[in-house]
Each structure stands twice: as C-alpha cells, then as structure tokens.
C-alpha positions as CSV (number, residue, x, y, z in Angstrom):
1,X,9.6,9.1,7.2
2,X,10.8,13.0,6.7
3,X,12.4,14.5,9.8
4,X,10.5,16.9,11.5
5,X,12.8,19.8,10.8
6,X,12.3,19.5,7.2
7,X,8.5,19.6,7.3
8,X,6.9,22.6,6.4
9,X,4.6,25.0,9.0
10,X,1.7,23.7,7.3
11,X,2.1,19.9,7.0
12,X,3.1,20.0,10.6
13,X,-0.1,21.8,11.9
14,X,-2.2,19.3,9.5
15,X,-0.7,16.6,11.5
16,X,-1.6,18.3,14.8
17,X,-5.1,18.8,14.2
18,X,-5.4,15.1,12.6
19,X,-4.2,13.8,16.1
20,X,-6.6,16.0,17.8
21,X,-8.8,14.8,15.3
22,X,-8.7,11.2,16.7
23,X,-8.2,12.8,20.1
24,X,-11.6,14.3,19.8
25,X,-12.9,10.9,18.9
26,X,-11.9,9.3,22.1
27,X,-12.9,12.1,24.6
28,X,-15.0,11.2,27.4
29,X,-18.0,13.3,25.5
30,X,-21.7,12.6,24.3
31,X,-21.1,11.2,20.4
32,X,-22.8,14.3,18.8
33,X,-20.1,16.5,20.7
34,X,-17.2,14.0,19.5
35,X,-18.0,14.1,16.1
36,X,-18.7,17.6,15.9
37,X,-15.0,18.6,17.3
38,X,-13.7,15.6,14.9
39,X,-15.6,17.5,11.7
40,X,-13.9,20.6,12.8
41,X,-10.2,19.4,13.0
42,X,-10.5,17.3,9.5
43,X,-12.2,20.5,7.9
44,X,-8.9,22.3,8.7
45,X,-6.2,19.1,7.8
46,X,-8.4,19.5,4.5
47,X,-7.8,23.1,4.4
48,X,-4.4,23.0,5.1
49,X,-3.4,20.4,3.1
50,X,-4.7,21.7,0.0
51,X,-2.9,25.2,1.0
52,X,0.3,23.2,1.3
53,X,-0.8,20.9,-2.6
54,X,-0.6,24.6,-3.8
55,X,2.8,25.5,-3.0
C-alpha cells in the first residue's frame, strides 16, 4: 500500500468520492435517491481516474 503522501491530488480525490460512493449506498434514503448519488460519485472516480491514466 502507497503512503498517502506520495499519492497524487487526483488518486486521492478518486478514493474520496469512491467511499462516498459506498457511503451513498448505505444512507438512510429511498433506493432511487441511493443509487442516483452512487451514479454520481463513480461517474467522477471514472473521470478522475482516467485523468490520472493520462498523466
């Protein structure tokens, strides 16, 4: 596992929205409001990790 110090600005707010991701998933919510907030937070990981693929 890489040190948090050593990951980039990117990777590290990929990881943030994937645990809000899951967070999302578990909220005390109606399912269709849970899996719309999940949708949103993956659509950035994905956006954000093919940013960081680039580099």
């Amino acid at each position: 596992m890489q040190h948090i110090l050593s990951l980039n600005s990117s990777k590290i707010r990929a990881l943030a929205h994937r645990r809000m991701a899951l967070s999302a998933l578990r909220a005390d919510s109606s399912l269709s409001v849970r899996l719309t907030r999940y949708n949103a937070h993956m659509a950035i990981v994905r956006s954000l990790e093919a940013v960081g693929d680039e580099q």
